[in-house]
Backbone atoms as SQL, in Angstrom:
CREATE TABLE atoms (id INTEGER PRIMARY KEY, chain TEXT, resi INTEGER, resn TEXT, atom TEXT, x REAL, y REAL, z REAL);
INSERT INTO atoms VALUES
  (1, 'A', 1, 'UNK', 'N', 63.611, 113.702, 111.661),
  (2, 'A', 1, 'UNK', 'CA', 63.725, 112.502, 112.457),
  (3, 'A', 1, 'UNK', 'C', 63.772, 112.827, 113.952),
  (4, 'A', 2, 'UNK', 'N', 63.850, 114.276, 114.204),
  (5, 'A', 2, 'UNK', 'CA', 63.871, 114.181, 115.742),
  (6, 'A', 2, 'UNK', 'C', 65.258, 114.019, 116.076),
  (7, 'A', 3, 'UNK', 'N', 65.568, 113.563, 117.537),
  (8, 'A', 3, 'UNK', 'CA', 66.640, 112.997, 117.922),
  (9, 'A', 3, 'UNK', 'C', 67.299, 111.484, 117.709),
  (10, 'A', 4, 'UNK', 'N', 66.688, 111.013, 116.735),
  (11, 'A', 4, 'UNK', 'CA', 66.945, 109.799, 116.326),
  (12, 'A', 4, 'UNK', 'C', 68.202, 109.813, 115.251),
  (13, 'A', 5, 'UNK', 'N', 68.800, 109.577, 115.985),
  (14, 'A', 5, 'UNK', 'CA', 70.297, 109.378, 114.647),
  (15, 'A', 5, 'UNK', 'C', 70.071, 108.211, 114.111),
  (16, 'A', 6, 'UNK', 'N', 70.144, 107.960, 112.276),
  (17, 'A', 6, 'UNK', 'CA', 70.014, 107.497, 111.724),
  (18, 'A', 6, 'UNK', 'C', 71.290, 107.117, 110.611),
  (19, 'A', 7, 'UNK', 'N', 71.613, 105.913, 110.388),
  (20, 'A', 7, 'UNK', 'CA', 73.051, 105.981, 109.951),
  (21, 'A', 7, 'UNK', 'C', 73.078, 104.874, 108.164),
  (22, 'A', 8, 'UNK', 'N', 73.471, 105.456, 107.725),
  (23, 'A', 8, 'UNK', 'CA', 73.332, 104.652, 106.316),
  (24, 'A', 8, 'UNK', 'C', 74.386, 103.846, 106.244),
  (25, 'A', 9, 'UNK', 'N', 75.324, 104.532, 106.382),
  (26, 'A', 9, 'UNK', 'CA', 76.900, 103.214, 105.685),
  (27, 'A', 9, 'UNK', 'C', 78.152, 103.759, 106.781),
  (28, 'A', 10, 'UNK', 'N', 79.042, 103.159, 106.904),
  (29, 'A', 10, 'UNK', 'CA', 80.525, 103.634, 106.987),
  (30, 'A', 10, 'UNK', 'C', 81.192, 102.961, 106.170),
  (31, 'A', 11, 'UNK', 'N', 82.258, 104.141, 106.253),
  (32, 'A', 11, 'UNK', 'CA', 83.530, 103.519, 105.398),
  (33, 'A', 11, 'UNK', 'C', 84.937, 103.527, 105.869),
  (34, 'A', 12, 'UNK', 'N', 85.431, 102.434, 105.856),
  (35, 'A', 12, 'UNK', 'CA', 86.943, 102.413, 106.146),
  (36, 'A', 12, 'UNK', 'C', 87.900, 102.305, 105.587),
  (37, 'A', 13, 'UNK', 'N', 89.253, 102.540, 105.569),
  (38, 'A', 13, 'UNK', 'CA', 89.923, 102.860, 104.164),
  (39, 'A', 13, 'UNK', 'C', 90.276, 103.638, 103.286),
  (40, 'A', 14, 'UNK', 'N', 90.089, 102.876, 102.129),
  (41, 'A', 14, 'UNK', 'CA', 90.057, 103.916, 100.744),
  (42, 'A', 14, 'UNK', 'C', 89.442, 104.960, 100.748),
  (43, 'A', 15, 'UNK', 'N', 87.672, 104.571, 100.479),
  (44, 'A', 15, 'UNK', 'CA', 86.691, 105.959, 100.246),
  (45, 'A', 15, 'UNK', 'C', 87.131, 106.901, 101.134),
  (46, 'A', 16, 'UNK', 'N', 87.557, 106.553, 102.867),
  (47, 'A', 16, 'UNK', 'CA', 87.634, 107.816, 104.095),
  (48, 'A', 16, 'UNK', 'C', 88.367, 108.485, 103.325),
  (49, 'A', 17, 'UNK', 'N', 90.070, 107.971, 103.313),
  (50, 'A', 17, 'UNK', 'CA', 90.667, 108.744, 102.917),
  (51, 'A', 17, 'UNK', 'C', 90.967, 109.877, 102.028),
  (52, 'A', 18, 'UNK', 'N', 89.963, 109.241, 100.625),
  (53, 'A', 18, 'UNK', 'CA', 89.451, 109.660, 99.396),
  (54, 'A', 18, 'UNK', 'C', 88.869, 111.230, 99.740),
  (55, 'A', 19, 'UNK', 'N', 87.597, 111.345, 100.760),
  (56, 'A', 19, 'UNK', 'CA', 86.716, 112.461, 101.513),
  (57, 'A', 19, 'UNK', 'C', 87.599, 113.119, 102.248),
  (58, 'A', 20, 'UNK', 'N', 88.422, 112.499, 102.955),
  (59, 'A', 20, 'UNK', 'CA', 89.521, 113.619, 103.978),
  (60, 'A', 20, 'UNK', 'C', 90.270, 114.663, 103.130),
  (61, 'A', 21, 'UNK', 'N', 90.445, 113.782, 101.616),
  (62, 'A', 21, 'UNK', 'CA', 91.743, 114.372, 101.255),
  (63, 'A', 21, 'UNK', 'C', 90.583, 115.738, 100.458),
  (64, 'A', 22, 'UNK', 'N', 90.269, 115.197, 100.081),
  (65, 'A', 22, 'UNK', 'CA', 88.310, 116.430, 99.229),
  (66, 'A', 22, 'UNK', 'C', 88.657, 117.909, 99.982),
  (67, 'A', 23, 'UNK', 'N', 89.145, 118.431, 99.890),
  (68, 'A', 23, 'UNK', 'CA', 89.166, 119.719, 100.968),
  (69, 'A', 23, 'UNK', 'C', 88.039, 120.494, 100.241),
  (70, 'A', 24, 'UNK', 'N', 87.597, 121.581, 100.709),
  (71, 'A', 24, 'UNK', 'CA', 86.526, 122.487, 99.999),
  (72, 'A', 24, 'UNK', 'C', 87.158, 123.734, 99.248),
  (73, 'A', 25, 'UNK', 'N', 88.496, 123.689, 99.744),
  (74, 'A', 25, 'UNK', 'CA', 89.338, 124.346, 98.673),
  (75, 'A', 25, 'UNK', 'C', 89.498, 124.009, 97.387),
  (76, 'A', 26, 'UNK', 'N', 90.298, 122.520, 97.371),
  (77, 'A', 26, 'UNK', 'CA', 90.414, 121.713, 96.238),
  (78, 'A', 26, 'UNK', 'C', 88.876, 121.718, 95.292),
  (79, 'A', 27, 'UNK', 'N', 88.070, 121.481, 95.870),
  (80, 'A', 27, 'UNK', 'CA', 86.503, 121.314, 95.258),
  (81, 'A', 27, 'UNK', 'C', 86.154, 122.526, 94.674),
  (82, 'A', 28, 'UNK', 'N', 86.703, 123.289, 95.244),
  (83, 'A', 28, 'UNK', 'CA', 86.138, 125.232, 94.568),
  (84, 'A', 28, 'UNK', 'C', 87.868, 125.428, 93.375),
  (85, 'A', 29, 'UNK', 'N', 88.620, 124.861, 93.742),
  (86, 'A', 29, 'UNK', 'CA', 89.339, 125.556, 92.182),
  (87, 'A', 29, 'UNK', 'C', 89.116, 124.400, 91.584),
  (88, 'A', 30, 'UNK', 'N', 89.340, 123.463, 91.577),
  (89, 'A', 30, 'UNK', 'CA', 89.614, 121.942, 90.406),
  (90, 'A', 30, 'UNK', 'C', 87.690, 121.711, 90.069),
  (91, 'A', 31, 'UNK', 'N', 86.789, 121.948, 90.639),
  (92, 'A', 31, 'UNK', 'CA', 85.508, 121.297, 90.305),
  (93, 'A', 31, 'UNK', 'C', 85.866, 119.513, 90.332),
  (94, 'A', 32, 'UNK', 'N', 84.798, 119.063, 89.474),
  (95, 'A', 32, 'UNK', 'CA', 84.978, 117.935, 89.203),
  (96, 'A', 32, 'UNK', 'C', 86.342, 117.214, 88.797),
  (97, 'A', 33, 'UNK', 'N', 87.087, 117.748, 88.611),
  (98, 'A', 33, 'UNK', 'CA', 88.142, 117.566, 88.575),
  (99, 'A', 33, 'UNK', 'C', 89.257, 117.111, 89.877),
  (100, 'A', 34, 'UNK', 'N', 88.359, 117.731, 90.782),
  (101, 'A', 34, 'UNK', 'CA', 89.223, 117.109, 92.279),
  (102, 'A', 34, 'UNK', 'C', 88.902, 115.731, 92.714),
  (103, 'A', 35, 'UNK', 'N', 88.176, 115.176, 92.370),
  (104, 'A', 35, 'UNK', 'CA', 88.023, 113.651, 92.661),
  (105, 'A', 35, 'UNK', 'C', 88.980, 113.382, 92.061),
  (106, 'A', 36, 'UNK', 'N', 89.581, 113.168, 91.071),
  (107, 'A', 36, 'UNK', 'CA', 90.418, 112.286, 90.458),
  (108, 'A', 36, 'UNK', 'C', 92.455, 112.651, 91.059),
  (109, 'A', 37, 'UNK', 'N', 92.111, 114.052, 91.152),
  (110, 'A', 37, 'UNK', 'CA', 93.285, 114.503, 91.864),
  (111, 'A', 37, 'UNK', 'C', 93.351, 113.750, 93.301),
  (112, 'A', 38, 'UNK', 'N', 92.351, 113.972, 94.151),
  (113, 'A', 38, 'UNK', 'CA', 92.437, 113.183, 95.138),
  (114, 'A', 38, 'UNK', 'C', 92.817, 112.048, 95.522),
  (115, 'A', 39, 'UNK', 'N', 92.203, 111.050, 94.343),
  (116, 'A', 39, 'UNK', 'CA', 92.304, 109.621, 94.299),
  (117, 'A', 39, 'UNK', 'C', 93.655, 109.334, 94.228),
  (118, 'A', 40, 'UNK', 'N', 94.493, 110.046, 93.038),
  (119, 'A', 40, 'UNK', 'CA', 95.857, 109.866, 92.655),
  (120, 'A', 40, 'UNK', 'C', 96.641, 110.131, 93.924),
  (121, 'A', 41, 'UNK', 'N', 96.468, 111.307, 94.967),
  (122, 'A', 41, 'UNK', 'CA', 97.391, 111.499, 95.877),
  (123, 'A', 41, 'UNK', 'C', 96.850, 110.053, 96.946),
  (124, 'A', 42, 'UNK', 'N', 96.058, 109.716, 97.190),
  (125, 'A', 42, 'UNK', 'CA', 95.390, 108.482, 97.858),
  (126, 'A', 42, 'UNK', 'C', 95.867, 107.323, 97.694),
  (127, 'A', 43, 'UNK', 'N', 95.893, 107.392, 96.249),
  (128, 'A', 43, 'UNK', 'CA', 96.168, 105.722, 96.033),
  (129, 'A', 43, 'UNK', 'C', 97.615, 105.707, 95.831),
  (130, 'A', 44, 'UNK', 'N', 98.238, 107.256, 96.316),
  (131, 'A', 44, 'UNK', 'CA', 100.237, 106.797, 95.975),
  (132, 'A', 44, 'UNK', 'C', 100.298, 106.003, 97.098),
  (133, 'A', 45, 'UNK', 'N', 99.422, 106.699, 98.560),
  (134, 'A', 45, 'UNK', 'CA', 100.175, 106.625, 99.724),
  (135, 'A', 45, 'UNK', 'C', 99.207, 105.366, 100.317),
  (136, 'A', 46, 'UNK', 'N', 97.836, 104.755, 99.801),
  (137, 'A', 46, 'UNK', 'CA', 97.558, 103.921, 100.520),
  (138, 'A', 46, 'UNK', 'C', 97.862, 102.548, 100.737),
  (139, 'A', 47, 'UNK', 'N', 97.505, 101.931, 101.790),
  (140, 'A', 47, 'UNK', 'CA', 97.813, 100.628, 102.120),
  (141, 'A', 47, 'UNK', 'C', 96.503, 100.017, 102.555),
  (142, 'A', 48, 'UNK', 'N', 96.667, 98.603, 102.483),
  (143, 'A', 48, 'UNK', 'CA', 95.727, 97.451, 102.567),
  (144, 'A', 48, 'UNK', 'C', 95.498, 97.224, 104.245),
  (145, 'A', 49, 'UNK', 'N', 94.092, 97.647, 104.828),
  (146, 'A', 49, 'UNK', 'CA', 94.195, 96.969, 106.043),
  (147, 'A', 49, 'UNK', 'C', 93.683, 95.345, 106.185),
  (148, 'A', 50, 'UNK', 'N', 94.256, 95.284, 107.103),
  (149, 'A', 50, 'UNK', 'CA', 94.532, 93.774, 108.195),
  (150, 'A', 50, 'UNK', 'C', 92.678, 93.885, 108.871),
  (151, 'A', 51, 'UNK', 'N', 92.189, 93.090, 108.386),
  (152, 'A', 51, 'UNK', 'CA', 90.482, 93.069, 109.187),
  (153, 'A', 51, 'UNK', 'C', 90.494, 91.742, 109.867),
  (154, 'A', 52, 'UNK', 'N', 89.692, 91.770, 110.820),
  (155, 'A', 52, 'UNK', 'CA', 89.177, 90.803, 111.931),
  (156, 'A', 52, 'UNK', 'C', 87.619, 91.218, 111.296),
  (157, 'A', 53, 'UNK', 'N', 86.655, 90.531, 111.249),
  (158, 'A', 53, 'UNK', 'CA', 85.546, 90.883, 110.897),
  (159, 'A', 53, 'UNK', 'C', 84.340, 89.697, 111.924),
  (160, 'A', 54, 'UNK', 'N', 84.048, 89.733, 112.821),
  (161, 'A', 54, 'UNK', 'CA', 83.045, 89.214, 113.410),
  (162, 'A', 54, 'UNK', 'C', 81.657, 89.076, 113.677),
  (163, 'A', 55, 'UNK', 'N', 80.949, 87.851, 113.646),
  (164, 'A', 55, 'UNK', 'CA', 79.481, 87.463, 113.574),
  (165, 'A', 55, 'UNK', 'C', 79.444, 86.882, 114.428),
  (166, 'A', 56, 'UNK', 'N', 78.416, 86.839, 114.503),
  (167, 'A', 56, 'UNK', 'CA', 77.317, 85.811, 115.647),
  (168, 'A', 56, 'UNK', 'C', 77.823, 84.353, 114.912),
  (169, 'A', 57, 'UNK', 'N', 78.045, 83.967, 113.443),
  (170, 'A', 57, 'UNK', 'CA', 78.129, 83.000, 112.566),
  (171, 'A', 57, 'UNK', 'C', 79.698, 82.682, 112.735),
  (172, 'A', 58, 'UNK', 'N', 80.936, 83.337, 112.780),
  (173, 'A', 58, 'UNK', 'CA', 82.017, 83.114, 113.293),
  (174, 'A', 58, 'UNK', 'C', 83.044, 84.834, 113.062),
  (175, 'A', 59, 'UNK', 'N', 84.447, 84.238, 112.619),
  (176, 'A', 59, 'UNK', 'CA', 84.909, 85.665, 112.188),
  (177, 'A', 59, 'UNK', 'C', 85.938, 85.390, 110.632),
  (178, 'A', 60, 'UNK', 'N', 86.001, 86.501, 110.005),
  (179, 'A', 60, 'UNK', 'CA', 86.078, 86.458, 109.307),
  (180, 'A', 60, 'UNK', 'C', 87.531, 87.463, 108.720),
  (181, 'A', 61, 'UNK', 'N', 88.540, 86.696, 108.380),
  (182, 'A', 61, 'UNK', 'CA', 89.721, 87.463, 108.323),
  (183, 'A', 61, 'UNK', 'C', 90.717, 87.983, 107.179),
  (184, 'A', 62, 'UNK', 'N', 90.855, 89.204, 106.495),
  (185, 'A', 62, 'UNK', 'CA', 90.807, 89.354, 105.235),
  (186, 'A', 62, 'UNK', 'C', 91.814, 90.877, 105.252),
  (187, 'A', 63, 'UNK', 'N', 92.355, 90.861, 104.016),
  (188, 'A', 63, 'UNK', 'CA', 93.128, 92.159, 103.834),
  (189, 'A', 63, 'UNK', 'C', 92.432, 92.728, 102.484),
  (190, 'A', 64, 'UNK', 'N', 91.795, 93.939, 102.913),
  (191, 'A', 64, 'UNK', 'CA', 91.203, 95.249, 102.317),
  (192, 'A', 64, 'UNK', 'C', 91.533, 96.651, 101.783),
  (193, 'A', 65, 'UNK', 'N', 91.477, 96.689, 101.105),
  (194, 'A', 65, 'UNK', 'CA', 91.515, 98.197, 100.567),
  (195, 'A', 65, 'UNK', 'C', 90.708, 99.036, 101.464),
  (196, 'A', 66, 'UNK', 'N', 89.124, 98.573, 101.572),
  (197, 'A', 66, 'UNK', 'CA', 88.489, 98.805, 102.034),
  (198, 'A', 66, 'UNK', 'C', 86.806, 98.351, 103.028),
  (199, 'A', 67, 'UNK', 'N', 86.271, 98.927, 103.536),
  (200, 'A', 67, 'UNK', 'CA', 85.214, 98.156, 104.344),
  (201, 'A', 67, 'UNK', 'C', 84.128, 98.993, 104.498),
  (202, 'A', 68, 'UNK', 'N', 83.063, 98.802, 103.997),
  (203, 'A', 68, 'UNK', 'CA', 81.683, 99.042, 104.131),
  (204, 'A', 68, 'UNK', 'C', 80.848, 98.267, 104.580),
  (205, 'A', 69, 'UNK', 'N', 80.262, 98.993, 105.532),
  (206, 'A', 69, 'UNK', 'CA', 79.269, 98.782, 106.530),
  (207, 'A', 69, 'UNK', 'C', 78.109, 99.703, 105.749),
  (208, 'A', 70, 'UNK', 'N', 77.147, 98.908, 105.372),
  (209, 'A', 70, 'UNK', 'CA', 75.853, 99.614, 105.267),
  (210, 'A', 70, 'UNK', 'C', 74.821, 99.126, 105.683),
  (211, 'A', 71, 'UNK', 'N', 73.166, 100.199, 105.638),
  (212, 'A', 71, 'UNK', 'CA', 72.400, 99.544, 106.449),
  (213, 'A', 71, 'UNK', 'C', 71.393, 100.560, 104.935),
  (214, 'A', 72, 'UNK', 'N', 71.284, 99.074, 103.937),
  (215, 'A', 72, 'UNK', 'CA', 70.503, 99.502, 102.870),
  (216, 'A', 72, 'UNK', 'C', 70.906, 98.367, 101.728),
  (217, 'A', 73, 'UNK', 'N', 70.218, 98.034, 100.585),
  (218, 'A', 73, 'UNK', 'CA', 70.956, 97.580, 99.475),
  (219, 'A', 73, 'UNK', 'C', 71.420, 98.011, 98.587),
  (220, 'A', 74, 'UNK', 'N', 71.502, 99.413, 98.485),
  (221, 'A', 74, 'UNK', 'CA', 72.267, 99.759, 97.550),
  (222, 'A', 74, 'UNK', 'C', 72.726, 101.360, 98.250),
  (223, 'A', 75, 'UNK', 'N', 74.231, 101.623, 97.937),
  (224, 'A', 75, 'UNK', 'CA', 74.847, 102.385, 98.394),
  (225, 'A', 75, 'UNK', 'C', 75.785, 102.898, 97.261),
  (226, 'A', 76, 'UNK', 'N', 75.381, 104.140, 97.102),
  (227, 'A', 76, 'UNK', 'CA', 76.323, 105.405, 96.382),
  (228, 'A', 76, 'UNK', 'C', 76.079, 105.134, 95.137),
  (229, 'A', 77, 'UNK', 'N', 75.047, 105.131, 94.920),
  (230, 'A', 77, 'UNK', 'CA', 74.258, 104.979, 93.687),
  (231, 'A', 77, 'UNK', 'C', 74.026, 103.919, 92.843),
  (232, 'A', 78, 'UNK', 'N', 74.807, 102.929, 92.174),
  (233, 'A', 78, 'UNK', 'CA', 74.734, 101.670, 91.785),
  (234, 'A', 78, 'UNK', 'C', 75.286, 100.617, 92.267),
  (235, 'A', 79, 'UNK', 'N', 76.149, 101.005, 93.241),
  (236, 'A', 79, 'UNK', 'CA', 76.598, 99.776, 94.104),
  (237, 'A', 79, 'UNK', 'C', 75.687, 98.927, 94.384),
  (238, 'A', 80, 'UNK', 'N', 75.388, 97.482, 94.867),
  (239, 'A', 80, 'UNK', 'CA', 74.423, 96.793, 95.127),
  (240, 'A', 80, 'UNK', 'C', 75.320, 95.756, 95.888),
  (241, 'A', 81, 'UNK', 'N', 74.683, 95.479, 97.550),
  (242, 'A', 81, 'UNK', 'CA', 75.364, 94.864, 98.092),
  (243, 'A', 81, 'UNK', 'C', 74.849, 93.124, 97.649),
  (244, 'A', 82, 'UNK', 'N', 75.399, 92.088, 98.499),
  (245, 'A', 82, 'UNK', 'CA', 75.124, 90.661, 98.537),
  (246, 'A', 82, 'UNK', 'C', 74.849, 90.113, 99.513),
  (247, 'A', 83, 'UNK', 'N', 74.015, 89.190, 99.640),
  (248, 'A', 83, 'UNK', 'CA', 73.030, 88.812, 100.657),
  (249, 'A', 83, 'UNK', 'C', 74.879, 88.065, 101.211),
  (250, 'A', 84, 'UNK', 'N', 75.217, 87.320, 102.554),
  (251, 'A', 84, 'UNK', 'CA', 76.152, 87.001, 103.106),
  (252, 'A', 84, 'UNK', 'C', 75.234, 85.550, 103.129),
  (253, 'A', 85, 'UNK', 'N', 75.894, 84.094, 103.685),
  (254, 'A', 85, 'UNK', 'CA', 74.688, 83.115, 103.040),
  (255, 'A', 85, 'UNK', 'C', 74.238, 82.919, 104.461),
  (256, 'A', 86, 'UNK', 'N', 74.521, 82.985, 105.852),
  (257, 'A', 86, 'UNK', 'CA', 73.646, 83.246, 106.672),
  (258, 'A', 86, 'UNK', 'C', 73.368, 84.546, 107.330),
  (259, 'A', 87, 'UNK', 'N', 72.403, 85.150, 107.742),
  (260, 'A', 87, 'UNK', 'CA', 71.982, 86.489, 108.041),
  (261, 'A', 87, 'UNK', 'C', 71.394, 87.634, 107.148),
  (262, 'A', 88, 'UNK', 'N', 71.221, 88.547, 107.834),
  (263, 'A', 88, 'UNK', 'CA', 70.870, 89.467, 106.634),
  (264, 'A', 88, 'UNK', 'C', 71.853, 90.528, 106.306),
  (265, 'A', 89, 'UNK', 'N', 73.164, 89.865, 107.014),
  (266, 'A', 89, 'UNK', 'CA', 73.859, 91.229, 105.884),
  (267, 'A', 89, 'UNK', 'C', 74.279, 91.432, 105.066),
  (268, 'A', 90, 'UNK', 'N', 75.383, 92.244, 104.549),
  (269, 'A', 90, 'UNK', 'CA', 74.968, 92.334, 102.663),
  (270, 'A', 90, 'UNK', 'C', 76.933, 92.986, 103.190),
  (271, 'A', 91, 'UNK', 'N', 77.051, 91.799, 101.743),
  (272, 'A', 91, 'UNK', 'CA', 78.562, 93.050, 101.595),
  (273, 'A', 91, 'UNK', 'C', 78.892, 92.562, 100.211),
  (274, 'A', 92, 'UNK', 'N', 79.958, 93.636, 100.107),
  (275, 'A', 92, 'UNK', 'CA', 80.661, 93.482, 98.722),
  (276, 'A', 92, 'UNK', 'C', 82.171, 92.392, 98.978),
  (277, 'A', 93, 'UNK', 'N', 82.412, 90.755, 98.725),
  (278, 'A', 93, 'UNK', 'CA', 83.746, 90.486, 98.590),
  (279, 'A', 93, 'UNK', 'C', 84.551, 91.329, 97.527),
  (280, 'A', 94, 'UNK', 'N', 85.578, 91.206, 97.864),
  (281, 'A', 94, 'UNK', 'CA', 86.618, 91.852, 96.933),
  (282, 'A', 94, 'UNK', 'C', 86.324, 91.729, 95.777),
  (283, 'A', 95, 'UNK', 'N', 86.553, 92.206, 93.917),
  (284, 'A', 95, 'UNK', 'CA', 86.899, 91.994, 93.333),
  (285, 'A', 95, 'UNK', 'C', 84.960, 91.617, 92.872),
  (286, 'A', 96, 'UNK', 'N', 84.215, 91.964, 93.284),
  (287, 'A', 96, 'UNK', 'CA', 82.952, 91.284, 92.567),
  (288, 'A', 96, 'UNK', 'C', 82.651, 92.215, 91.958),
  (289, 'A', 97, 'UNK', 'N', 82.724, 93.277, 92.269),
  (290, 'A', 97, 'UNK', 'CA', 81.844, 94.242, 91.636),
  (291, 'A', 97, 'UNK', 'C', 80.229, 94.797, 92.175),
  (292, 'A', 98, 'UNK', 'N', 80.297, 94.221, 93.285),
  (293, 'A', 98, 'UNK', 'CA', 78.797, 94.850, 93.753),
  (294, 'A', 98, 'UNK', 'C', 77.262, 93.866, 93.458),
  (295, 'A', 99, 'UNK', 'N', 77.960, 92.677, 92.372),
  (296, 'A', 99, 'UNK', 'CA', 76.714, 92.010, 91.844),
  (297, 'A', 99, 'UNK', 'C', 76.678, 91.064, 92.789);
């Protein structure tokens, strides 16, 4: 791509924390097995953020586990975002499941 930075998703929240906690230590003794270790130390200590979420359409105010920003329809393999009913962006509400 050159010097063109190109950006797929962010994440705020849960998943970050989830990757911070991933050390490359943990990943080389536990294998597959460190995701789930991770999650457990994650989800003792996490908390729900407080979002302000703003559009051109108005704002939008909600308490999250978590927040994804992507720039695609489908993210991290079967996720599948939702059209929002004006604009083109796409998110997951709470509790849907991605459909």
């Amino acid at each position: 791509m050159g010097e063109r930075v190109v950006l797929n998703s962010v994440a705020l929240g849960l998943s970050a924390e989830i990757a911070r906690t991933l050390t490359p230590d943990l990943k080389r003794r536990l294998g597959l097995l460190a995701w789930p270790v991770a999650d457990a130390k994650v989800l003792w200590r996490h908390r729900a953020l407080d979002l302000d979420v703003t559009r051109e359409t108005g704002q939008l105010r909600l308490r999250a586990r978590q927040l994804l920003v992507a720039n695609g329809r489908y993210v991290a393999g079967p996720l599948r975002g939702r059209r929002w009913p004006t604009g083109n962006s796409t998110c997951w509400p709470s509790g849907t499941g991605g459909s």
